[in-house]
C-alpha positions in Angstrom: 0.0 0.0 0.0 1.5 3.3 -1.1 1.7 5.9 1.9 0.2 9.3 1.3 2.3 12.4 0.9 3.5 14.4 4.1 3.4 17.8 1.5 0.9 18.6 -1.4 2.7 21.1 -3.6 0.7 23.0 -5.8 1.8 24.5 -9.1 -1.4 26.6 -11.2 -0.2 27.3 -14.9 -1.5 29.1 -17.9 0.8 29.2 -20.8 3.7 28.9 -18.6 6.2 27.3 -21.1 9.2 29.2 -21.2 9.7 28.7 -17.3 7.4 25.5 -15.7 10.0 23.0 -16.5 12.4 25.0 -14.4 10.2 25.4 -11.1 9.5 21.6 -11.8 12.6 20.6 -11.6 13.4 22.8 -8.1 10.7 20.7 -6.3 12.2 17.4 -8.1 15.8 18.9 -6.6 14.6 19.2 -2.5 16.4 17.2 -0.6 13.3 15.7 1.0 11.1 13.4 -1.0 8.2 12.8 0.8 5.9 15.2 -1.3 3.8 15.6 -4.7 2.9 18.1 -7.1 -0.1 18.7 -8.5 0.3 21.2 -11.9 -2.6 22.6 -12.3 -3.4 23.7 -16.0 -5.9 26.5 -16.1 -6.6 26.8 -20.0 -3.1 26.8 -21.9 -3.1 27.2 -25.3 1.1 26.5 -25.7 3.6 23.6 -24.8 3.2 24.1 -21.5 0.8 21.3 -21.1 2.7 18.6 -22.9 5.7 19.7 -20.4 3.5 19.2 -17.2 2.2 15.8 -18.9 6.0 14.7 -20.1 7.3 15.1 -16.1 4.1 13.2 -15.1 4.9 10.3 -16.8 8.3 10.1 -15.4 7.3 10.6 -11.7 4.9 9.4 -10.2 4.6 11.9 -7.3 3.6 14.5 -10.3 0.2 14.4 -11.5 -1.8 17.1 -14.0 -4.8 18.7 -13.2 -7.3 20.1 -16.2 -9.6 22.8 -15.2 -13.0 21.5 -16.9 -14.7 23.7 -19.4 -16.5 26.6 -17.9 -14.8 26.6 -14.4 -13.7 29.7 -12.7 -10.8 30.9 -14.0 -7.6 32.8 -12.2 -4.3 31.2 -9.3 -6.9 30.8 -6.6 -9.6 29.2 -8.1 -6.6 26.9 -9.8 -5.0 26.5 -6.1 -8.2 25.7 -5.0 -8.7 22.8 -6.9 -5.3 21.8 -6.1 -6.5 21.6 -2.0 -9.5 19.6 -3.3 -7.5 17.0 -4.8 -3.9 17.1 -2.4 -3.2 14.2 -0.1 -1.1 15.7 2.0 -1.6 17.1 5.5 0.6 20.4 4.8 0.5 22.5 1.6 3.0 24.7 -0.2 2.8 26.4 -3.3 4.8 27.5 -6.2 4.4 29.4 -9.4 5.3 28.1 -12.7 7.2 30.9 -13.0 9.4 30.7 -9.9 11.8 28.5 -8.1 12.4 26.8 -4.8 16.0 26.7 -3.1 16.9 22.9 -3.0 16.8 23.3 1.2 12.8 24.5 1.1 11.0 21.5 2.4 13.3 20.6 4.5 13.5 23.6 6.4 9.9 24.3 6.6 9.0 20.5 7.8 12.0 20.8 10.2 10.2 24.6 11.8 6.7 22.7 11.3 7.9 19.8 13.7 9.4 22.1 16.1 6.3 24.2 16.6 3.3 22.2 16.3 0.7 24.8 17.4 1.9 26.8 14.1 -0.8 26.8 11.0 1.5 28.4 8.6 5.4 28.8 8.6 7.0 31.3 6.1 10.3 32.8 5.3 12.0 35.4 3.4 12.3 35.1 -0.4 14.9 35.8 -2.8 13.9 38.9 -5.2 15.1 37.3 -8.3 16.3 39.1 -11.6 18.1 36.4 -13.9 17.2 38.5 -17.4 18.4 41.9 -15.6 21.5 43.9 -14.8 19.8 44.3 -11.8 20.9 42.8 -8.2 19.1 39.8 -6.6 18.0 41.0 -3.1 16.5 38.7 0.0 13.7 39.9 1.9 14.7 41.0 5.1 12.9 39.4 8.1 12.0 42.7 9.8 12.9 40.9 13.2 9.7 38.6 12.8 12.0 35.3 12.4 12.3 32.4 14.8 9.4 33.0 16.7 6.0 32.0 17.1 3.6 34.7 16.5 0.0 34.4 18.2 -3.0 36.1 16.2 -4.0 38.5 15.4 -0.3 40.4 15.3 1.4 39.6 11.7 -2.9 40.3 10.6 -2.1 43.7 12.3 1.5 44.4 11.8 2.0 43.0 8.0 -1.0 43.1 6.5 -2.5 46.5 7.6 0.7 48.7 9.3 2.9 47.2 6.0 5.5 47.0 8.9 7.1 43.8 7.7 7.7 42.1 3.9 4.0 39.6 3.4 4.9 36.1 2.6 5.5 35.8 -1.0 3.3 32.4 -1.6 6.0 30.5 -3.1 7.4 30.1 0.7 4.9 29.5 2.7 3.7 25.8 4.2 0.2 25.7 5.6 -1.6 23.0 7.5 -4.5 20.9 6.0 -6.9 21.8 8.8 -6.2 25.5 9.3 -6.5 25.8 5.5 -9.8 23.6 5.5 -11.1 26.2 8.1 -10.7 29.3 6.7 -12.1 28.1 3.2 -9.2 28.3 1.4 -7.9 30.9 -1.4 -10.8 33.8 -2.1 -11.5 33.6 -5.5 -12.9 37.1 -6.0 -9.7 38.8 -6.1 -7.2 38.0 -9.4 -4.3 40.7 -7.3 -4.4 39.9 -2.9 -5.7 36.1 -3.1 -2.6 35.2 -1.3 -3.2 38.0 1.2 -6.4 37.4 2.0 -5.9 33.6 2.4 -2.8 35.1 4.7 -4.9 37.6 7.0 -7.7 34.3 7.3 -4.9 32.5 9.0 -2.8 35.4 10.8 -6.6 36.1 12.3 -7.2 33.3 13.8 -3.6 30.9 14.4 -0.1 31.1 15.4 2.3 31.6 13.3 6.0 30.6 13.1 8.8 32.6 10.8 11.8 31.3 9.5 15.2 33.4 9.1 16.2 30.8 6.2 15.9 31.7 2.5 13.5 29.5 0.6 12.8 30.5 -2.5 13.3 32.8 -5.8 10.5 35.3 -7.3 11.3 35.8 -10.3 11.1 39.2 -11.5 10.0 40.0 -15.3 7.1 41.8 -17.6 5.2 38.9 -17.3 4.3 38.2 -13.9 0.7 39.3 -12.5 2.1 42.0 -10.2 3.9 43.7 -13.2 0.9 43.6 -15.6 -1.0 45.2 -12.6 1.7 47.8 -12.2 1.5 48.6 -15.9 -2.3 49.3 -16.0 -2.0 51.0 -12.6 -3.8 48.1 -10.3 -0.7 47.6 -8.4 2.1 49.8 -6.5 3.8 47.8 -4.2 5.0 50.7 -2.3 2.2 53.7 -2.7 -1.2 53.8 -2.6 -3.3 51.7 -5.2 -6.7 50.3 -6.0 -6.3 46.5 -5.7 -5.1 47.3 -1.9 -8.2 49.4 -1.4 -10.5 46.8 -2.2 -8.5 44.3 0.1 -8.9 46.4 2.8 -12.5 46.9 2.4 -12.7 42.9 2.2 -10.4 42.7 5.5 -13.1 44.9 6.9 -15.9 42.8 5.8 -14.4 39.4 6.9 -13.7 40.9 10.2 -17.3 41.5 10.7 -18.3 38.7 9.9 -15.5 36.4 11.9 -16.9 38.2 15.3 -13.3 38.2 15.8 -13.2 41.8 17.4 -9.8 43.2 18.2 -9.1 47.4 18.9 -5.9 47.0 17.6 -6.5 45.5 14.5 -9.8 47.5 14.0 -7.4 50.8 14.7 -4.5 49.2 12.4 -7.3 48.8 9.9 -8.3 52.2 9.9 -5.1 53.6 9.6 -4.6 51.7 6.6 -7.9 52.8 5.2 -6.9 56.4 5.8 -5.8 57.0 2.1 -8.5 55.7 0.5 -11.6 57.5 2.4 -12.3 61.2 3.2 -12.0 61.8 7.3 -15.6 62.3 8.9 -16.0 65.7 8.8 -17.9 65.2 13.2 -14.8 63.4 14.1 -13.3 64.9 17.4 -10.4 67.4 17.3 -8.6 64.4 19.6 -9.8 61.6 17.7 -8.3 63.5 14.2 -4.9 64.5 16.1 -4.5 60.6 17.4 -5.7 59.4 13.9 -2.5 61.7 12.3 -0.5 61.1 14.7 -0.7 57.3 14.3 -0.4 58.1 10.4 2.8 60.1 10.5 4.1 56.9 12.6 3.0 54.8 10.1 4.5 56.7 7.4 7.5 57.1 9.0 8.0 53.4 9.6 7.0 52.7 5.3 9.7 55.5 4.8 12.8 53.3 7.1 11.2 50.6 4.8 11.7 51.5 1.6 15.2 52.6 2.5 16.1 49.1 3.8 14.9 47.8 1.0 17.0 49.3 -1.5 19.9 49.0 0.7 19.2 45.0 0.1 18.5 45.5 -3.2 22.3 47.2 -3.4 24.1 44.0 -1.8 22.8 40.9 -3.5 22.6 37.9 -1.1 22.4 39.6 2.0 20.2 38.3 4.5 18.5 39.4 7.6 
């Protein structure tokens, strides 16, 4: 009797040829092998397909899944399918266009051990520019790493304060039952699916952070995050529609969790500041605390950014 995976790794592609044999071949290269893949095609019209069918037939921890005719379309409704059919008891997930360092599952099932009360463990990622005179840079861990963090804190601080770099998805591991819970991936948005699936869980479980490096995002005109920066949906650093309607959605979800907390309902209204008009009957001390926590806020994306492109300026540094 063949034993079920410990890790369902989930790959979504549409037309995805030029790079999918690459990311398969990272997860092929961990140096644990107690996993499998699920490539899951979401309409392509190119080779891709034939590649994820090729690697199938040489491994039998690789399997294809076709989105039927008609189905919802888009990474979450594609990663949702890929929970549907996984075996495994943690998830991970990975891009067709990006890759995992050869040391990813290992270090995630090692932290996963170590901390069993944790529903998700992430770690930094490796900015990745192989087609670019540009300098690789790692994510710095913003002194987040090797702890376990109880909710609702990374919801407030990451998410909301942008005090911290959000898990890119392709190094994340989450458990079966805390993704079961929270329903998965929300297939409404096409930008913030991962970040909505992230606030979910930083809501309601403990997290643990890793300091180790454990994947590379690759970084080209491609990806979904520079189409949306093109057609100005996305700005990963200023103010931008796709992040308005996240935060409307965080505000939603809270009320409906009846998971109250001040601090994230006053980290949530900070964030909102941008995008609404301050009531016009708020109190002169409610406005002055309200700026005040604005100018901190600010302040902190300012030391941000700079960090950043120090990082950016010394490829392979880490934090």
């Amino acid at each position: 009797m063949t034993s079920l995976p410990r890790v369902t790794i989930i790959t979504p592609f549409l037309n995805a040829e030029e790079n999918l044999a690459e990311a398969i071949a990272s997860v092929r290269a961990q140096t644990v092998t107690d996993w499998e893949l699920l490539l899951v095609d979401d309409g392509s019209t190119d080779n891709s397909l034939k590649i994820a069918n090729d690697v199938a037939a040489a491994d039998p921890r690789i399997k294809v899944l076709r989105r039927p005719p008609g189905s919802k379309r888009g990474a979450a409704a594609a990663r949702n399918a890929g929970i549907e059919a996984g075996n495994g008891d943690l998830f991970a997930f990975l891009d067709a266009d990006d890759l995992y360092e050869p040391h990813m599952l290992e270090t995630v099932l090692a932290a996963a051990d170590a901390n069993p009360d944790a529903a998700m463990i992430f770690g930094p990622t490796r900015w990745w520019y192989p087609n670019s005179a540009r300098s690789d840079w790692i994510e710095p861990t913003d002194g987040l790493a090797r702890r376990l963090h109880q909710p609702p804190r990374l919801l407030r601080r990451v998410l909301l304060m942008q005090d911290g770099h959000v898990p890119c998805t392709c190094s994340v591991l989450v458990r079966r039952s805390a993704i079961i819970t929270v329903g998965g991936f929300e297939e409404r948005f096409d930008l913030y699916e991962d970040q909505a699936l992230w606030a979910k869980l930083f809501l309601r479980f403990p997290v643990f952070v890793t300091p180790v490096t454990l994947a590379r995002y690759r970084q080209h005109s491609g990806s979904a995050s520079a189409s949306a920066t093109e057609r100005g949906l996305y700005d990963r650093m200023g103010k931008h529609p796709a992040r308005a309607a996240f935060l409307d959605w965080v505000a939603q979800h809270l009320a409906e969790s009846g998971r109250q907390d001040f601090r994230v309902q006053w980290a949530l209204r900070l964030a909102r500041a941008p995008y609404v008009t301050p009531p016009t009957t708020a109190s002169k001390a409610g406005s002055l605390a309200l700026k005040i926590s604005m100018w901190i806020a600010r302040r902190r994306r300012q030391v941000r950014r700079k960090l950043v492109r120090a990082f950016k300026l010394k490829s392979g540094v880490n934090a």
